[in-house]
N, C-alpha and C positions, 0 to 999 in steps of 0.2 A: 399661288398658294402661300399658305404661312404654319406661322407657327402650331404644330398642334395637329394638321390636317393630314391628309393620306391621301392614298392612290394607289395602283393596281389593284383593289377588290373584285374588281368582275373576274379576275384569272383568281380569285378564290373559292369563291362561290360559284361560279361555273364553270364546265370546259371549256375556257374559250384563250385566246392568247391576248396580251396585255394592247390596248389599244390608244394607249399613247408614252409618251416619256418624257419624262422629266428632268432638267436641268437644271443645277444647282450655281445659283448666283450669287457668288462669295462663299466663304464658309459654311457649313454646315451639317448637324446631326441628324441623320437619319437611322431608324429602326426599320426591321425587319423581321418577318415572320415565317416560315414555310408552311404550306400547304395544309400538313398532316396534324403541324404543331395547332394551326388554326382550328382543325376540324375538331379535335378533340376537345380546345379552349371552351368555343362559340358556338352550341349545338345548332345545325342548321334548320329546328323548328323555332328557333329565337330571330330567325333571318328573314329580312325582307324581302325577298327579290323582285328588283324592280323592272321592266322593259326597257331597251336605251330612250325612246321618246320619254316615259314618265324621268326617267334621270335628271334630261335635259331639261326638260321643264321645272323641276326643283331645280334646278341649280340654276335657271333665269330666272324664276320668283323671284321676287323682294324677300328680305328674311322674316320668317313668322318672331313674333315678341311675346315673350310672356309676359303676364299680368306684374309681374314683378319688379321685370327689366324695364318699364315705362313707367315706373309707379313714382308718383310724387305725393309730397308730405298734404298738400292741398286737397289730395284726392282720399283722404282717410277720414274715417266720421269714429268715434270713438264709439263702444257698443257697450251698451249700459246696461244694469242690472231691469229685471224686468218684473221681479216680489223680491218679499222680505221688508229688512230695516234698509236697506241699501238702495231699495225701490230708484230707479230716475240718476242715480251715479253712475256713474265711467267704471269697467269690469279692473280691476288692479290685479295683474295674474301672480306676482312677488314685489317685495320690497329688502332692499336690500343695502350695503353700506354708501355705494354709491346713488343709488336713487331709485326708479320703482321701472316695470315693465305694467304696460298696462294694454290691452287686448283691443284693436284695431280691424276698422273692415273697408270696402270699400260699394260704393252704391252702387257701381258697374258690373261687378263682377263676382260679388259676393263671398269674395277670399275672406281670409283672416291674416291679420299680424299682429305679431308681440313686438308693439312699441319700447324700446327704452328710454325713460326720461331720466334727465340726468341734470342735476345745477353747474352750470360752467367754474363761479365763483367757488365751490368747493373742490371740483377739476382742478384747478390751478393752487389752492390752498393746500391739497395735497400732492401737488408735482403728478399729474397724475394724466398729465395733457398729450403727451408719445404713445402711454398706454392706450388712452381713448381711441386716437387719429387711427392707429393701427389695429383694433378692436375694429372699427368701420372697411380698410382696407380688406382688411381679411374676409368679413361677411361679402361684401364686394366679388372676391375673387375669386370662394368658394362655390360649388354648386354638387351637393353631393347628398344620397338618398339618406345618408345614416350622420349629418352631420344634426317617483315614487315610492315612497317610503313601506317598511314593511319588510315582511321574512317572506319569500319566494322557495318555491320548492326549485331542485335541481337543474329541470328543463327548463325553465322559465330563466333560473339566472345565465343558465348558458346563453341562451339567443339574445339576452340582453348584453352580454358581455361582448357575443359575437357582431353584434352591432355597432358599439362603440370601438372594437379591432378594426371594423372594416374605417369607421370615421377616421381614427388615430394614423390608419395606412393612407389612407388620402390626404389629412394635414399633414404627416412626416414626408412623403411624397414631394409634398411642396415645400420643404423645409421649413414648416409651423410647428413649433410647440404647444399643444393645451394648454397645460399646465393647471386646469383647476377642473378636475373630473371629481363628479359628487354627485347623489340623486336628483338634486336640487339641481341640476346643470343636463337631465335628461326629459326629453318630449315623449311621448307618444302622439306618432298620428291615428289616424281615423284608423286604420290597418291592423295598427298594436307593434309597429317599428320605431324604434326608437333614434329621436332625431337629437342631438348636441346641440346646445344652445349656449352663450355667455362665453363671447370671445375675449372679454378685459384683461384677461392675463395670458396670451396667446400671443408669440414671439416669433419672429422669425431668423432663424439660427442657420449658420454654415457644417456642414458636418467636419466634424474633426474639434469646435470650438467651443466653450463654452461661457454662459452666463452667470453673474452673481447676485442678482434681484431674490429679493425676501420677498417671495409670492405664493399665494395659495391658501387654501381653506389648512387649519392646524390639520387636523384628522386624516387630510390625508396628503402634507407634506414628506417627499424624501429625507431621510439623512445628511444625503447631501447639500440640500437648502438649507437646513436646520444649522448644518454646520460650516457653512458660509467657503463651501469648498470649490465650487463652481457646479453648474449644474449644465445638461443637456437633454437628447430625448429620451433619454433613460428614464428622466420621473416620471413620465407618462405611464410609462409600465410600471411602477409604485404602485401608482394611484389606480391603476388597472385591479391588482392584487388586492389595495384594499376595497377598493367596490365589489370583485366576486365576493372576499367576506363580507360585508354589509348587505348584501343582496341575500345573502344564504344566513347568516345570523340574526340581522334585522337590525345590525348597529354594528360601527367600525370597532377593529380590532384594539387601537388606542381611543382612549377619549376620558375625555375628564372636563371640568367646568371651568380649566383654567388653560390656556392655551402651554403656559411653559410648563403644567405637569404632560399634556401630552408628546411634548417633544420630549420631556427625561421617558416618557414610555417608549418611545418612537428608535430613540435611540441604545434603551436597554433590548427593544428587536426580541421581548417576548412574547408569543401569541398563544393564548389558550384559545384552541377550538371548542368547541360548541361541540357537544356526545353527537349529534346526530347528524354532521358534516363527512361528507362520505369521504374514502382518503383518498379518489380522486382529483375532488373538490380543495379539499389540503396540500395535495403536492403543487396543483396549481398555482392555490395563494402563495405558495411557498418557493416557489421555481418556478411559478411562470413561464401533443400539448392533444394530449389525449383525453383532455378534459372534452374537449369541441369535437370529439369525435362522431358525434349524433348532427353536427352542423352539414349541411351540403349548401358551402360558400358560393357555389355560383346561383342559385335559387334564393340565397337570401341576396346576392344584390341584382336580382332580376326583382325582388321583393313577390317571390312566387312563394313561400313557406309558410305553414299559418300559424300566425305570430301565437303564442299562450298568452301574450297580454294582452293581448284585443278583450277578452272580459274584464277583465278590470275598466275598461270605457263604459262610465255611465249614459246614460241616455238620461237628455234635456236639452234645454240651454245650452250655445257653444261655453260656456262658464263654467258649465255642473263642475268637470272636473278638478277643480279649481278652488283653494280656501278664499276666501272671500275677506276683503282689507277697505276701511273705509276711505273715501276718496280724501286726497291732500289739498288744503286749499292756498299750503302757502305761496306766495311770490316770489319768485326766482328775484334773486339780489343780481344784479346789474355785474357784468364782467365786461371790460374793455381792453382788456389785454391782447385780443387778438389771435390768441391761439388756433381759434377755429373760422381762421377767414378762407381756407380752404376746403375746408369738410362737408 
């Protein structure tokens, strides 16, 4: 056994007595559960119960792979516009200061992926090469169900917010910082849950320590980045605060066309709500938790709830949802520095 894995379930899920044991070889952390605690956690219509032959034979299988876990870069055809001016181009889903995400499929299997292309020589022009490597590590290590512009009525921003808590508790979990939560940084799947994307500013931190990097979208920077005091997973919850306002107002709390007037806003810490923000909605942004009280957390990550944003998914083209950018034809300039001889 390793890291991660378990044992005595079958004395949980049935009457039965534990039918092996295990011995610990050198050091080690183990968790535990009781009985009652489990039943209540992990409804037993969510449970599979297996026969001891079906067990054994999963567990002689070779391990099944997802399409994702085998996926190489060779194995991606770019999906391209199909009308329009853009007729016969490569789908471009953002563009942004480092370089462009562009929409990816593969002919086996008929997934999709948000490719990010990115220039090496501007990576290293901007010292921006630790960030990268560890942007990759992270998607790498990640696997989690909850990893739009516009004014949302009240339930709608809830379960959107409830979903990014559930991502935030799975990166903090592993000691990662987000560190850049913004609409712009939110998916919807087919479903209408909403998935995290855009780990370039995404740290990995010890609890108790903190960092001092000038990072993040202005809008919705903490104070404590702003003022260069150290920073931890505290900003997450900032940025938390100001996305339920942006989601229920239809624009962040500060903002301005100049990124150092929104930090003197940020830091003067005055918020005018919007007349028709309920004052649970307010105490929220404001205290950050009665607001999620219509949430039932364990249905939303079985993804058993029906999301309100599932209307919002247009039907078409995997594209439709998507502003449309025309394709870049310029030539990556030559990097030989080396940075990325392991990535």
């Amino acid at each position: 056994m390793g890291k991660g894995e378990h044992f005595g379930e079958q004395a949980l899920i049935r009457e039965v007595l534990r039918t092996a044991t295990c011995s610990a070889d050198g050091p080690v952390t183990c968790l535990s559960i009781d009985k009652e605690v489990f039943e209540e956690t992990i409804p037993v219509e969510h449970l599979e119960v297996f026969d001891d032959s079906k067990v054994l034979q999963e567990a002689q299988a070779p391990p099944k792979s997802s399409p994702s876990s085998t996926l190489r870069f060779k194995d991606l055809v770019p999906v391209l516009y199909q009308e329009g001016r853009y007729q016969g181009d490569p789908v471009t889903l953002g563009v942004g200061g480092f370089g462009r995400v562009e929409l990816m499929t593969t002919v086996n299997h008929g997934m999709y992926y948000a490719m990010k292309r990115v220039s090496k020589k501007h990576i290293v022009a901007k010292r921006q090469e630790e960030h990268m490597l560890f942007e990759k590590k992270v998607l790498k290590a990640i696997q989690c169900d909850f990893i739009v512009r516009g004014r949302f009525d009240e339930p709608t921003a809830v379960f959107c917010t409830a979903c990014v808590v559930e991502a935030f508790a799975y990166l903090h979990k592993k000691s990662i910082m987000y560190r850049d939560l913004k609409p712009e940084n939110l998916m919807l799947d087919v479903k209408g849950y909403i998935k995290l994307v855009d780990f370039g500013f995404a740290k990995e931190m010890v609890r108790g320590e903190k960092t001092y990097s000038f990072v993040g979208t202005p809008e919705y920077m903490a104070p404590e980045i702003i003022k260069n005091q150290g920073h931890d997973f505290a900003v997450d919850f900032w940025s938390l605060g100001i996305l339920i306002f942006e989601l229920l107002a239809g624009s962040p709390p500060f903002s301005s066309s100049e990124p150092q007037k929104i930090y003197a806003k940020i830091l003067d810490g005055v918020l005018k709500y919007p007349p028709y923000l309920s004052e649970a909605s307010k105490s929220i942004i404001s205290k950050l938790c009665r607001w999620f009280s219509s949430i039932n957390w364990h249905k939303l990550r079985m993804s058993q709830l029906d999301a309100p944003t599932v209307r919002l998914i247009r039907k078409g083209p995997c594209y439709i949802n998507f502003d449309r950018f025309p394709v870049d034809h310029t030539k990556a300039e030559e990097d030989f520095s080396g940075w990325d001889r392991e990535f």
